[in-house]
LOLODO-754585 format. One record per residue (C-alpha): residue in one letter; y, x, z; residue number from 1. Coordinates in nm, 4 decimals. Example, Ala and Ser with C-alpha at 12.3 -4.5 7.8 and 13.67 -1.06 7.14 Angstrom:
<rs>
R rest       c2       c1       c3  nr
R    A  -0.4500   1.2300   0.7800   1
R    S  -0.1060   1.3670   0.7140   2
</rs>
This chain:
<rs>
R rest       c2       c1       c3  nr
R    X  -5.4278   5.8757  -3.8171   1
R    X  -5.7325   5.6740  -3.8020   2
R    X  -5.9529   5.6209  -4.1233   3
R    X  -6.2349   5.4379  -4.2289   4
R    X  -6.5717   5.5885  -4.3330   5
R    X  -6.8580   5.4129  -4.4893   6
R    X  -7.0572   5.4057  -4.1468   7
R    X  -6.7532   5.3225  -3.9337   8
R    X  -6.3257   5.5032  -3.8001   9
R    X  -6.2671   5.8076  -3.7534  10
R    X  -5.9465   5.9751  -3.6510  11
R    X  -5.8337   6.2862  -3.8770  12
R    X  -5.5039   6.5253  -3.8686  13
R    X  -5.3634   6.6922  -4.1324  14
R    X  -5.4316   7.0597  -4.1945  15
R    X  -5.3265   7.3055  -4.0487  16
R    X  -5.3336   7.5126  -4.3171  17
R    X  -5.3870   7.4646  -4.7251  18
R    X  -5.6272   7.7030  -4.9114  19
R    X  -5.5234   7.8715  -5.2167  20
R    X  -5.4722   7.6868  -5.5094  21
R    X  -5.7838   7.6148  -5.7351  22
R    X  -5.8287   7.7850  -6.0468  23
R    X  -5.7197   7.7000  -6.3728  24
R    X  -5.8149   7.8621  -6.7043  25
R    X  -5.5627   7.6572  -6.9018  26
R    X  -5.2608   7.4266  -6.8413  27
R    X  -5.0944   7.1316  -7.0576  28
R    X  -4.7876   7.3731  -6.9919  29
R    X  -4.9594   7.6944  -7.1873  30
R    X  -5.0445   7.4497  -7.4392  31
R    X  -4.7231   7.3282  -7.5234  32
R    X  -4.5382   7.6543  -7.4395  33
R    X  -4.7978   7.8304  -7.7089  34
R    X  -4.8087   7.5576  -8.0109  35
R    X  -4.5058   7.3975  -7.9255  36
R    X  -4.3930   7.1619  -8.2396  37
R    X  -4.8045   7.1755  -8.3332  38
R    X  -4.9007   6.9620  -8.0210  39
R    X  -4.5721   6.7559  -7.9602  40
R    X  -4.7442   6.3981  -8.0441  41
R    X  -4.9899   6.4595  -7.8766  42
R    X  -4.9560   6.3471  -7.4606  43
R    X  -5.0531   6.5109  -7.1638  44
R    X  -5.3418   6.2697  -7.1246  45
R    X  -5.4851   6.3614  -7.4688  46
R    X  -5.4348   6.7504  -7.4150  47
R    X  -5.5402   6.7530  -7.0812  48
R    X  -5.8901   6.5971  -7.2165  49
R    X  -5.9185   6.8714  -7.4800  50
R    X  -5.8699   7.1281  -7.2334  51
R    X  -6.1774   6.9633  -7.0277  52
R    X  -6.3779   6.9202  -7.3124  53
R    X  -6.3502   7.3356  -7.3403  54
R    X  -6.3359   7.4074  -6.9941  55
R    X  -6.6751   7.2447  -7.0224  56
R    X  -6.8148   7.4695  -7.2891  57
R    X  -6.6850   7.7290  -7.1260  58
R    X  -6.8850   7.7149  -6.8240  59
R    X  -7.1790   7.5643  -6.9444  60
R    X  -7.1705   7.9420  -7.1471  61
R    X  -7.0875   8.0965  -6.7972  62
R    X  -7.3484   7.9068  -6.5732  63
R    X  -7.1042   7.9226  -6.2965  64
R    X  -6.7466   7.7531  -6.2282  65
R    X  -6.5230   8.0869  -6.0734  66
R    X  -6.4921   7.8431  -5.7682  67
R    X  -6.4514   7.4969  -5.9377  68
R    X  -6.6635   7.2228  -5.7558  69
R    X  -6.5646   6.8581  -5.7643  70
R    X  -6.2711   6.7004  -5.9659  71
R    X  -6.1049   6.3807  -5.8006  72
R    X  -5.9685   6.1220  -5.9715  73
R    X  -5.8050   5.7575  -5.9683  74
R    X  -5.7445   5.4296  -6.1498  75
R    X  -5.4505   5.3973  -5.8989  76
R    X  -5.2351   5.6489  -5.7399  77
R    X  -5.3795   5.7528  -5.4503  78
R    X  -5.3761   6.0166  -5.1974  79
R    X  -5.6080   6.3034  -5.1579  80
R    X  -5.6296   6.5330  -4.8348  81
R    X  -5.9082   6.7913  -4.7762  82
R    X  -5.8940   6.9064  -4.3798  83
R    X  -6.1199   7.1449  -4.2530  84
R    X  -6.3547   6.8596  -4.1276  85
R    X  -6.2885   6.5595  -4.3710  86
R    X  -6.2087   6.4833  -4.6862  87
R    X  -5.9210   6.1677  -4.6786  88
R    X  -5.8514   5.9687  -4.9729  89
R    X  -5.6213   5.6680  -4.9931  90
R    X  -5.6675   5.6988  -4.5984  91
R    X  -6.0554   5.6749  -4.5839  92
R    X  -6.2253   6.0045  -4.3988  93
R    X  -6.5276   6.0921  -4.5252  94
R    X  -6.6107   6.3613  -4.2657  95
R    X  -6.7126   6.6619  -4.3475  96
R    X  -6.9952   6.6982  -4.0789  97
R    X  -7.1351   6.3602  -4.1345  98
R    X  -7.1337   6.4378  -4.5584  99
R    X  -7.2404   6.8008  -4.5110 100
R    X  -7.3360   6.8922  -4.8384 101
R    X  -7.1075   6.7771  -5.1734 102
R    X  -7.3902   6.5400  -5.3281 103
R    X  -7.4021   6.3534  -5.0341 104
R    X  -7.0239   6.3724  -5.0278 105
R    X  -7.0102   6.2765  -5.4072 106
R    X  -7.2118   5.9708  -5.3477 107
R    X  -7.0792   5.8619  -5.0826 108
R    X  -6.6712   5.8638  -5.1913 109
R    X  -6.8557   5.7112  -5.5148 110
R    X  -7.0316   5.4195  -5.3553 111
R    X  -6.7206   5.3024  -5.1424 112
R    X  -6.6486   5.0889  -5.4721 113
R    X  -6.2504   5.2073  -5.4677 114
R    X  -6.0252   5.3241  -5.7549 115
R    X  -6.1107   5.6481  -5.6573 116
R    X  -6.4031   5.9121  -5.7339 117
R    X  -6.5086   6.2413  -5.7150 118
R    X  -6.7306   6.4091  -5.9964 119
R    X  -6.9595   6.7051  -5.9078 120
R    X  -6.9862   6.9684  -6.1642 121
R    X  -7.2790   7.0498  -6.3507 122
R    X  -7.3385   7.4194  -6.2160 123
R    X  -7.2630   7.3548  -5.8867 124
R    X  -7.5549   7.2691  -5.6983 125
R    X  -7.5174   6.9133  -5.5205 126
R    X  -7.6979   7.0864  -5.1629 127
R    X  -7.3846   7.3478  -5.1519 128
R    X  -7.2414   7.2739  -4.7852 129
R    X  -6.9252   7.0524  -4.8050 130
R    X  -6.7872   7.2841  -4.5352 131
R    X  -6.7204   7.5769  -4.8363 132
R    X  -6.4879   7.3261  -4.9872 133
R    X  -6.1002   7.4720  -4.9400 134
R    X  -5.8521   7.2423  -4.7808 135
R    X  -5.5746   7.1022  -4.9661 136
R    X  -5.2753   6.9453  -4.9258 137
R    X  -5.1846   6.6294  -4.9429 138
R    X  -5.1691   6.5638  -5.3367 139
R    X  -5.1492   6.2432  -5.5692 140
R    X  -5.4036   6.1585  -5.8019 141
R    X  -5.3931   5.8952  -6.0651 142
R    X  -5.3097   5.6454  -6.2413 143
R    X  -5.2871   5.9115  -6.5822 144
R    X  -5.5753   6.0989  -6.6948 145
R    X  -5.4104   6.4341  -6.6241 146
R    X  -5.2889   6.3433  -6.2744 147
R    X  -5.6300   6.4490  -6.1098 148
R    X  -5.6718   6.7231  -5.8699 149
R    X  -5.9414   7.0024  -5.8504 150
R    X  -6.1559   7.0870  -5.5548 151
R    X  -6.3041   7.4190  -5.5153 152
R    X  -6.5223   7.6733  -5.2983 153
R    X  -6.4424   7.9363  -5.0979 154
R    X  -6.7890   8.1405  -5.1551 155
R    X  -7.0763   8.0841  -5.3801 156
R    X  -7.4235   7.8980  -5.2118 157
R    X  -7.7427   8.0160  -5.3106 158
R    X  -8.0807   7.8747  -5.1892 159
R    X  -8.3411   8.1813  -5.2527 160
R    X  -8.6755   8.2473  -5.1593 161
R    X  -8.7593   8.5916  -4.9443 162
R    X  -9.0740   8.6115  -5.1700 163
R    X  -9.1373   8.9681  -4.9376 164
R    X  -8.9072   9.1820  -5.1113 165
R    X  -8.6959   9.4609  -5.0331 166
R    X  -8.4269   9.2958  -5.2950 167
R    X  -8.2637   8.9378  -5.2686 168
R    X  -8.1241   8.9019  -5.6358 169
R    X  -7.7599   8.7332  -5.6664 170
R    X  -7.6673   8.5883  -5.9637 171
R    X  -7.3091   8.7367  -5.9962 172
R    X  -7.1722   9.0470  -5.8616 173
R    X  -7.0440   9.0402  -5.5021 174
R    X  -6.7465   9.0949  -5.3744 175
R    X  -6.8479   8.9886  -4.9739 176
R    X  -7.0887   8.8435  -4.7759 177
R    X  -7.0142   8.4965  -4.6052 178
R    X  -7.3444   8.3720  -4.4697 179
R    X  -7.7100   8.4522  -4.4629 180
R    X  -7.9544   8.2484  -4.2817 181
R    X  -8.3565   8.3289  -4.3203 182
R    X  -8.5689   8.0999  -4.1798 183
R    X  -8.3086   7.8660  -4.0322 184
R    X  -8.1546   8.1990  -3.8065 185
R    X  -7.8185   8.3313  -3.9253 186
R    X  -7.8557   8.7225  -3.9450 187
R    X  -7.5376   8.9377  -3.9390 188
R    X  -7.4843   9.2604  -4.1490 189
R    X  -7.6782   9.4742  -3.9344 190
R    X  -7.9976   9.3054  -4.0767 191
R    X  -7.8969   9.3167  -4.4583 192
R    X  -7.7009   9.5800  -4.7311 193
R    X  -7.4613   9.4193  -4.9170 194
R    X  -7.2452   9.7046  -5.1640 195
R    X  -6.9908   9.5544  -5.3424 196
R    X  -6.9771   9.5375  -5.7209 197
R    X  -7.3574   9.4930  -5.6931 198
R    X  -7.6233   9.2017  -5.8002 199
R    X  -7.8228   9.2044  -5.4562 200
R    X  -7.8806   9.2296  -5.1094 201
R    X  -8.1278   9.5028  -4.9458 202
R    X  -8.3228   9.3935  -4.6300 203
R    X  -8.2524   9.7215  -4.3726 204
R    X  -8.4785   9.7554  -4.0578 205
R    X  -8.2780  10.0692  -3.9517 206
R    X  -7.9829  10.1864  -3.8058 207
R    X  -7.7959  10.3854  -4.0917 208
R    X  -7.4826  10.2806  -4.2350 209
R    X  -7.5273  10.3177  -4.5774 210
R    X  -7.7899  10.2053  -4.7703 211
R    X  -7.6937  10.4858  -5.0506 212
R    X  -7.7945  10.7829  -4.7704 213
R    X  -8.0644  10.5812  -4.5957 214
R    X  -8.4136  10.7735  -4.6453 215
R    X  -8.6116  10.5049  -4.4459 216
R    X  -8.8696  10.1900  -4.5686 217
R    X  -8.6818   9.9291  -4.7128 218
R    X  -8.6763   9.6016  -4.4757 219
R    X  -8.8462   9.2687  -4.6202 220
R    X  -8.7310   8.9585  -4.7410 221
R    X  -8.9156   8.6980  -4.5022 222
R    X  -9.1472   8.5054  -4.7464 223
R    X  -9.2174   8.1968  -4.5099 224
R    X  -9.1887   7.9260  -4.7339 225
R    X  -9.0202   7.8691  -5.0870 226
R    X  -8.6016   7.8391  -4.9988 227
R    X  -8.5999   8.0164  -4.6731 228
R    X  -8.3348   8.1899  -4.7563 229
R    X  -7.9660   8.0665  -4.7736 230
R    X  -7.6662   8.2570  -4.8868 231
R    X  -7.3195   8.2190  -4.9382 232
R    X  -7.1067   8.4493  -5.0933 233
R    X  -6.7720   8.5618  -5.2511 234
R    X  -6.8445   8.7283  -5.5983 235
R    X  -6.6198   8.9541  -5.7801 236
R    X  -6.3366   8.7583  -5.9499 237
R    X  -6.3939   8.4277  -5.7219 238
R    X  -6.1432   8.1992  -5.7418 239
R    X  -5.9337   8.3070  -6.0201 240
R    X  -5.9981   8.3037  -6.3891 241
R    X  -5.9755   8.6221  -6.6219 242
R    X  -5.6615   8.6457  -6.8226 243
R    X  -5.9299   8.6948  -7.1288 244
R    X  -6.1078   8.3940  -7.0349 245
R    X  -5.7641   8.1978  -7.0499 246
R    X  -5.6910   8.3625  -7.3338 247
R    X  -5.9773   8.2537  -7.5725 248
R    X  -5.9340   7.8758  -7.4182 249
R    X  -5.5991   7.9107  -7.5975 250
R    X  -5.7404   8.0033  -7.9013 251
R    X  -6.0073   7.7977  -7.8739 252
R    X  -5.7790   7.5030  -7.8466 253
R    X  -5.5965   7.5851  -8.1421 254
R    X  -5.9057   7.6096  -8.3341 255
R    X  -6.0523   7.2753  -8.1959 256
R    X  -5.7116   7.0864  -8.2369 257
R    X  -5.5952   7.2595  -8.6166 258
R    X  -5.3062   7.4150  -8.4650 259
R    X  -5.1550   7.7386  -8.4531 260
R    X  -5.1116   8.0320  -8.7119 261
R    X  -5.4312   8.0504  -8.7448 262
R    X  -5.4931   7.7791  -8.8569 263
R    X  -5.2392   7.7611  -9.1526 264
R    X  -5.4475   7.7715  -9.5132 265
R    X  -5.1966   7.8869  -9.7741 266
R    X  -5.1976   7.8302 -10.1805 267
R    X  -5.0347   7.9400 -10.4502 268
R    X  -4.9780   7.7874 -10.7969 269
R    X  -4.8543   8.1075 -11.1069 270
R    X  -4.7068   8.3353 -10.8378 271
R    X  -4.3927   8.0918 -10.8669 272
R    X  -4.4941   7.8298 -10.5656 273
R    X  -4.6679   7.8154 -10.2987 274
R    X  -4.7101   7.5858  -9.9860 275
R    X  -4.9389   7.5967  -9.5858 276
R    X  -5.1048   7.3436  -9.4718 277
R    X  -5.3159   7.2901  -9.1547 278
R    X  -5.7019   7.3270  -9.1757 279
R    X  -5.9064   7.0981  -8.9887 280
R    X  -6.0774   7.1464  -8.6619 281
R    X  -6.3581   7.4008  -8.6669 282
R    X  -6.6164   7.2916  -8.4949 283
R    X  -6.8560   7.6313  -8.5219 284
R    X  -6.5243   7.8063  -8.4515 285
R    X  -6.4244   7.6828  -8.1121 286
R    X  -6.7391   7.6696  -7.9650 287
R    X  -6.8270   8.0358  -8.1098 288
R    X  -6.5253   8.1906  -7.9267 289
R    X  -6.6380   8.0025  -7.6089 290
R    X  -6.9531   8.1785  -7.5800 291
R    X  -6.9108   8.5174  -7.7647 292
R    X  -6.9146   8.8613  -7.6016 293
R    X  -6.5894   8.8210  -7.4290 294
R    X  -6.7050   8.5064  -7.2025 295
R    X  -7.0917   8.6509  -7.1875 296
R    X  -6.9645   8.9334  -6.9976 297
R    X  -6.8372   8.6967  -6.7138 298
R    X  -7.1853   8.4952  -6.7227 299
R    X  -7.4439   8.5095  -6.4835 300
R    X  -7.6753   8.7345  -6.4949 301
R    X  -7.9954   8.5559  -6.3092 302
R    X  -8.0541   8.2366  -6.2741 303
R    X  -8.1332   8.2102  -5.8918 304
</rs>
């Protein structure tokens, strides 16, 4: 199939294989299947732009996505392919190596002046290499509001600074390493500790195999320059969002939206009558449960 690129063809095939589906903390379906007569006037369009609005709070509480990167969308229906080396929509490549990071890959879909459009995400940083995004099938986005798709990362890329420490400090707890390159050179595991569960990487300049029984100097973190130091990595829970998490978006829709049991206010008039009727939206209330103990303990925990 050949495509056309801002800077010229290329020719692209379709993947070989399709990554796992991208997250999602909360569905039109959950919605309706929770608040059923409640939300009934109400369209996909409209409920799928409440759920953003949260999903929004939500991670700007979190500082980090769980994966989410870019979402694409359309004034048309087009298509949308992600391949390991391009991203194809409506049949123009953008190729991955050419639009190696997903700013450049952002602005460039967005300058092609077509129905469609990709839209970065605040806490992802724009320099994260386009070659972390997962491949997805082809799928059909637009003309409706709701019929965009998701594009998300399969590991987590952090631009540090060695600063000559024994400790490079991750923001989230991880799970595995993907990359590390200091100074430009890509260093395997032999040169680093990385223990799972934990908030850092220990430099090593010996042979032992665990950094919990190792009695020797701690390496150092190169401190050549500020940013020498590139990671990528899969935290704990990557990928997939906690049932809690998806849990208070549900209540945190019925709050926003008036719906729901609790949201009924009832009165009663002598003991003899009484009636329920909806409160309205609580503002204080839906964004409180989007940033209370429950999400906090998902957040990040230093800001690289």
């Amino acid at each position: 199939m050949t495509t056309t690129t801002g800077s010229g063809t290329g020719t692209y095939s379709a993947p070989a294989a399709v990554g796992a589906p991208c997250i999602s903390y909360l569905t039109v379906a959950d919605v309706r299947a929770s608040f059923g007569d409640d939300v009934a006037e109400l369209t996909d369009s409209q409920i799928t732009r409440r759920i953003d609005q949260l999903v929004a709070t939500l991670e700007d509480s979190l500082g980090h996505t769980f994966g989410r990167a870019m979402i694409a969308s359309s004034a048309a229906a087009d298509t949308l392919t992600v391949t390991s080396d391009a991203l194809l929509m409506n049949g123009d490549g953008y190729d991955l190596a050419e639009y190696n990071t997903l700013g450049s890959l952002a602005a460039a879909v967005n300058a092609a002046g077509e129905d469609y459009s990709l839209e970065l995400l605040p806490q992802v940083n724009p320099s994260t290499p386009s070659a972390y995004l997962k491949t997805l099938a082809a799928t059909v986005i637009g003309p409706d509001y709701e019929d965009r798709a998701v594009l998300c990362l399969s590991a987590l890329w952090l631009q540090l600074s060695g600063g000559g420490t024994t400790h490079l400090f991750l923001p989230l707890p991880l799970q595995s390493v993907t990359a590390v390159t200091e100074n430009a050179t890509a260093l395997t595991s032999g040169y680093y500790w990385a223990v799972a569960g934990e908030n850092w990487l220990t430099r090593r300049c010996c042979d032992c195999l665990s950094d919990s029984y190792c009695r020797h100097p701690r390496g150092r973190w190169s401190n050549s320059y500020p940013g020498n130091i590139a990671v990528a990595y899969v935290p704990m829970g990557w990928g997939r969002a906690p049932r809690s998490l998806s849990t208070m978006m549900l209540e945190a829709f019925g709050l926003q939206a008036g719906v729901g049991d609790g949201n009924l206010q009832s009165e009663s008039f002598g003991g003899a009558y009484s009636y329920s009727r909806r409160q309205g939206s609580s503002q204080g209330g839906w964004q409180d449960a989007l940033s209370g103990a429950a999400v906090r303990q998902y957040a990040i925990k230093w800001q690289p």
